[in-house]
RODONU-503733 format. One record per atom (N, C-alpha, C): z, y, x. Coordinates in steps of 0.001 Angstrom, whole numbers, plus 500000, padded with zeros to 6 digits. Layout:
REM RODONU-503733
ZYX
...
This chain:
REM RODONU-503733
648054094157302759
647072094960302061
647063096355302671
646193096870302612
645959097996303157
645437099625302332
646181100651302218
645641101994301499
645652102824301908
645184103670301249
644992105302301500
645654106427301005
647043106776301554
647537107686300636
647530108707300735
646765109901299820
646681111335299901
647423112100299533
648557112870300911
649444113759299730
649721114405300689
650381116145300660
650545117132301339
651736117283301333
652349116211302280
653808116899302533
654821116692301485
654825116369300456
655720116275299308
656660114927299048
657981115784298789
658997114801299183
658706113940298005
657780113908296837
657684113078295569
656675112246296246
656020112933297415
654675112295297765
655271110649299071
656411111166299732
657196110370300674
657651109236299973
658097109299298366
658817108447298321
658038107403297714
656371108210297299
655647107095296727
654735106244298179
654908107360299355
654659106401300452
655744105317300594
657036105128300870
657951104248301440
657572102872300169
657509103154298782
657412102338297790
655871101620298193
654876102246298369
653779101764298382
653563100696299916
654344101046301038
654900100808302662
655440099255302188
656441098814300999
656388098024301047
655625097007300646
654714097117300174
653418096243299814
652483096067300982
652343097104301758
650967096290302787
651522097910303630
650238097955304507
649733099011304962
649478100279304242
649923101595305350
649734102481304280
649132103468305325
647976104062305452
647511105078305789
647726106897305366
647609107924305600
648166109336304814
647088110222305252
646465110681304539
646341112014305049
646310113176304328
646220114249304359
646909115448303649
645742116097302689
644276116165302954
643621116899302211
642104116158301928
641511116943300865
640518115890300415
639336115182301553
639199116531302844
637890115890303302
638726115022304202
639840114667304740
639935113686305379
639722112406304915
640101112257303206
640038111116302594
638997110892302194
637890111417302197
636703111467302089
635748110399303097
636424111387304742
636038110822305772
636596109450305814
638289108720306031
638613107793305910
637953106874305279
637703107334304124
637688106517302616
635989105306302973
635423106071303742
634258105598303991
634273104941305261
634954105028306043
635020104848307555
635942103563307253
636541103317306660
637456102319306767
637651101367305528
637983100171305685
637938099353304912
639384099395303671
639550099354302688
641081099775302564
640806098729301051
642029098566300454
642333097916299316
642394098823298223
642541099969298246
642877101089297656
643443102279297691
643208103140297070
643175104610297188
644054104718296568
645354106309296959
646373106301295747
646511107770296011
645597108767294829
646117110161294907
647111110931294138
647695111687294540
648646112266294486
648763113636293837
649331114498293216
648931115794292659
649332117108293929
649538116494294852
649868117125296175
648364117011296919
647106117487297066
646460117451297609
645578118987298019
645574118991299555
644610120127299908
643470119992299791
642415121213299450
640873120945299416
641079120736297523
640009119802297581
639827119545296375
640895119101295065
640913119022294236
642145118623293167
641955117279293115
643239116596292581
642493114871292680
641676114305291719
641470115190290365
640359114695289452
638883114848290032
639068115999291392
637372116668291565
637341115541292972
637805115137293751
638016114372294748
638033112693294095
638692112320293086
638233110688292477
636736111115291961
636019112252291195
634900112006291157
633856112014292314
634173112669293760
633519112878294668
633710111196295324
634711110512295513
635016109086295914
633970108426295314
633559108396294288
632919107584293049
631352107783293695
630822109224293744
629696109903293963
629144109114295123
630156108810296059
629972108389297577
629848106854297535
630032106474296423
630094104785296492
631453104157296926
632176105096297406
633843103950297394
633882103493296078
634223102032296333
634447101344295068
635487100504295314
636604100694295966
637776100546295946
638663100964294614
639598100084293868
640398100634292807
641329102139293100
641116102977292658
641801104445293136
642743104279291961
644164104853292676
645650104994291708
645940106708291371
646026107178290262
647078108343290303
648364108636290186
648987108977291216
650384108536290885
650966110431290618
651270110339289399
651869111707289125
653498111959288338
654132112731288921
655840112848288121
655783112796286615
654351113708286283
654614114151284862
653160114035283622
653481112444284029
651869111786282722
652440112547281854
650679112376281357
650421113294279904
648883112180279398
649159111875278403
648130111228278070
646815111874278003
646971113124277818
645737114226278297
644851113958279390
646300114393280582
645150113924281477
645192112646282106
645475111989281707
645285110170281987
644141109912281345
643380110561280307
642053110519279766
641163110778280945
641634111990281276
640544113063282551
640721112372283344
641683111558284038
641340110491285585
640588109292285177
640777108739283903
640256107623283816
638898107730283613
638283108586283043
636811109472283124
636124109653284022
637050110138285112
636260110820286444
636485109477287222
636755107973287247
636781107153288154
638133106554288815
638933106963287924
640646106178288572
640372105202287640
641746103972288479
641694102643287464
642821102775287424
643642103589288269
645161103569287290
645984104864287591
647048104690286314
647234106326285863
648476106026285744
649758106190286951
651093105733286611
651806107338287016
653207107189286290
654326107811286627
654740107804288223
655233108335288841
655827108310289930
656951107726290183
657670107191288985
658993106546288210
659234105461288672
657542104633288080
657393103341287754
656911102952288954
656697103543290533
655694103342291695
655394101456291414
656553100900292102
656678099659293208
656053098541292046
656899098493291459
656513096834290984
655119096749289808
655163097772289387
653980098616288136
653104098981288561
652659099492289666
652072100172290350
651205098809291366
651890097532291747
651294096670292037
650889095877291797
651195095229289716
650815094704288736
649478095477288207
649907096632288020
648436097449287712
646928097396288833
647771097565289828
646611097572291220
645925095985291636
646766095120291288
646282093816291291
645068093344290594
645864093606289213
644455093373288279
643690094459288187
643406095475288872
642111096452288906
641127095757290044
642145095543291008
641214094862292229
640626093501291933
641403092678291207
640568091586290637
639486091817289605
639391092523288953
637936093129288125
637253093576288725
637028094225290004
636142095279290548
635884094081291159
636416092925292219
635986092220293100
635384091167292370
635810090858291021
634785089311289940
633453090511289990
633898091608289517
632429092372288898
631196092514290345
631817092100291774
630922092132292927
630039090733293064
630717089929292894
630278088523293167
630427087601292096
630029086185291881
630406085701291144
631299085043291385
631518084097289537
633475083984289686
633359082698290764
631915082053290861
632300081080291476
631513080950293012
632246080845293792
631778080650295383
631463079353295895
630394078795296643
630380077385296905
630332077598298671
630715076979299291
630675076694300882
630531075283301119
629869074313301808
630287073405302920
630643072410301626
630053072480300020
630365071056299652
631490071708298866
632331072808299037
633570072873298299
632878074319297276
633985074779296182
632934075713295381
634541076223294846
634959077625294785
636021078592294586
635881078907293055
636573078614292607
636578079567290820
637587080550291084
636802081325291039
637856082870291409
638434082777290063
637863082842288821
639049083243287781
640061082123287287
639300080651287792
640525079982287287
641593079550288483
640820080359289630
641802080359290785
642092079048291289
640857078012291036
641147076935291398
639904076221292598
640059075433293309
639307075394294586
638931073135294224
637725073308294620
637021072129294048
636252071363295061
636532070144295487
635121069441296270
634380068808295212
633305068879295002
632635068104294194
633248068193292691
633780067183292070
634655067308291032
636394067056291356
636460066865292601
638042066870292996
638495068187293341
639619068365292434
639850069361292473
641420069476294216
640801070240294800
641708070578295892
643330071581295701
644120070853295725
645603071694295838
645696072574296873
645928073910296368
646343074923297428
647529075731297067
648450076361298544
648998077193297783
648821078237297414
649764079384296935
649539080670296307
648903081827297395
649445081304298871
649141082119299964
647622081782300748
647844080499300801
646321079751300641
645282080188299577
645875080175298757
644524080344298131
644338082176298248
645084083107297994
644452084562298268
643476084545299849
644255083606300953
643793083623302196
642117083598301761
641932082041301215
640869081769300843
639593082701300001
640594083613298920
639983083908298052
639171085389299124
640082085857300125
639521087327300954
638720086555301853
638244085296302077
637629085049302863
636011084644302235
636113084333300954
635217083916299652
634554085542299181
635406086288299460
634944087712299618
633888088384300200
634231087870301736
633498088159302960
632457087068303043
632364086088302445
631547084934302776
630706085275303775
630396084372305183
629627084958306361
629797086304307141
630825086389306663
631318087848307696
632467087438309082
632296088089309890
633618087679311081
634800088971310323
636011088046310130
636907088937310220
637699088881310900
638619089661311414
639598089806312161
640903089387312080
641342089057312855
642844088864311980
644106090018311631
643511091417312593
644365092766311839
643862092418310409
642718092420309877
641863092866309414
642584091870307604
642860090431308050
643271089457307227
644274089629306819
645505090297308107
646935090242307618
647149091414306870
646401092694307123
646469093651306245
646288093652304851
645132092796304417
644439092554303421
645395091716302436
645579090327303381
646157089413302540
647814089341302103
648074090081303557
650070089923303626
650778091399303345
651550091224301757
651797092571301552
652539093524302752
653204092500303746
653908093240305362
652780094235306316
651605093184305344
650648093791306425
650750093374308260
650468094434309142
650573093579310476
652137093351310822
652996093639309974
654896093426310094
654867091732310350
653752090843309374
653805090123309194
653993089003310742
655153088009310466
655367087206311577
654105086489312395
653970087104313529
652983086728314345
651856085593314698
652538084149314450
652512082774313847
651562082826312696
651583083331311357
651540083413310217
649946083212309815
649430083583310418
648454083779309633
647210082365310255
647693081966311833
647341080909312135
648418079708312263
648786079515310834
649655078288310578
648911078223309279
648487079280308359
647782079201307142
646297078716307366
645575079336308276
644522078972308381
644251077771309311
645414077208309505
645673075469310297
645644074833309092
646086075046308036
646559074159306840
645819073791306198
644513075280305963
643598074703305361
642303073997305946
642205074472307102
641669073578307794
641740071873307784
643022071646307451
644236070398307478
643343069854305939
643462070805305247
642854070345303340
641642069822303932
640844071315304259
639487071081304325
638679069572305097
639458068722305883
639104067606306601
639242066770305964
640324066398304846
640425065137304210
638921065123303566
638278065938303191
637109066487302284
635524066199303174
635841066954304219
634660067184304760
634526067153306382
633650066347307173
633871066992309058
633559068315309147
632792068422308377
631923069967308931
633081070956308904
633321071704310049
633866072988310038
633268074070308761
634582074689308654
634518075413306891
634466076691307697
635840076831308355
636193078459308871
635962077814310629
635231078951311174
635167078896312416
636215079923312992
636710079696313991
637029080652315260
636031081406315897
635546082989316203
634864083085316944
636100084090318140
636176083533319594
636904084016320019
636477085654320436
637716086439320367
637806087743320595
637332088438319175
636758087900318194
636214088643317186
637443088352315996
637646086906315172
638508086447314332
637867085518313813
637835085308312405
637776084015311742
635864084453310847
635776083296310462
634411083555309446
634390082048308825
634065082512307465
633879081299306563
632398081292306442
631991079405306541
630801079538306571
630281078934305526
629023079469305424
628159079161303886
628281077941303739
């Protein structure tokens, strides 16, 4: 997975980078117009500001994110909640309002299910391709009325690709997204997953589901 973390230098701000480092990818930059610029320029899983920020403050900067159309789930991660202003971020466009305490495991329970609401609220819950049809909320994957077994890694693979429906993605682009290592992730990995389902997808159907396009990455087709 991949984010954006805004913070100036602060050793409270380092340690919510190394915590956040272990979940996916982590991008930094120090003041609002860079994250501004980033925020739009690049594809990311989420935003995580910090009370360490140059330029703008992070309540006037999550409403400027919002203004611009990022619609990525944005985090505030601050030492010293106050239910006060956990009102004022959640107002101006944050979906989550944690302690600096609670970063790692809270911080990715919370961010999970923000990103799963924002991404049902883009598309619907259910995706069809090639004969097969995705229930994003019951997280279950279907030919016809047979229902297809996948695993837990399989199916997110699936579900960021049900995302993109008809898009080429990459495979930086997949392992960031899908593997909390991000590109750490073992080299192998990501084409042994997308062998497997390929492997499902044939008992089912000839037609190619996910193509290869070489030099570009993968694309799921309608």
């Amino acid at each position: 997975m991949r984010f954006l973390l805004v913070n100036h230098n602060s050793f409270r701000g380092r340690l919510v980078y190394q915590e956040i480092r272990k979940r996916g990818v982590c991008d930094v930059v120090a003041d609002s117009g860079q994250c501004l610029f980033m925020a739009e320029c690049n594809k990311y899983d989420g935003l995580v500001l910090t009370d360490n920020i140059l330029g703008q403050n992070a309540i006037e900067l999550c409403r400027e994110l919002r203004l611009r159309g990022v619609d990525v789930p944005i985090a505030y991660i601050t030492p010293f909640p106050t239910s006060e202003e956990k009102v004022l971020f959640l107002n101006s466009g944050a979906d989550i309002y944690l302690s600096s305490l609670a970063v790692e495991d809270e911080f990715h329970a919370e961010f999970m299910a923000s990103l799963r609401r924002m991404l049902a609220a883009k598309i619907d819950s259910m995706v069809e391709f090639k004969g097969f049809c995705l229930n994003l909320r019951s997280r279950q994957l279907f030919f016809g009325e047979q229902a297809v077994y996948l695993r837990k890694k399989e199916f997110e693979l699936l579900e960021y690709f049900a995302f993109n429906i008809g898009r080429v993605l990459t495979g930086e682009l997949l392992l960031e997204h899908v593997w909390d290592s991000g590109l750490d992730t073992v080299s192998n990995t990501l084409v042994v997953h997308i062998r497997n389902l390929r492997i499902k997808f044939r008992k089912y159907t000839p037609e190619e589901v996910i193509e290869s396009r070489r030099g570009r990455g993968y694309i799921l087709l309608a």
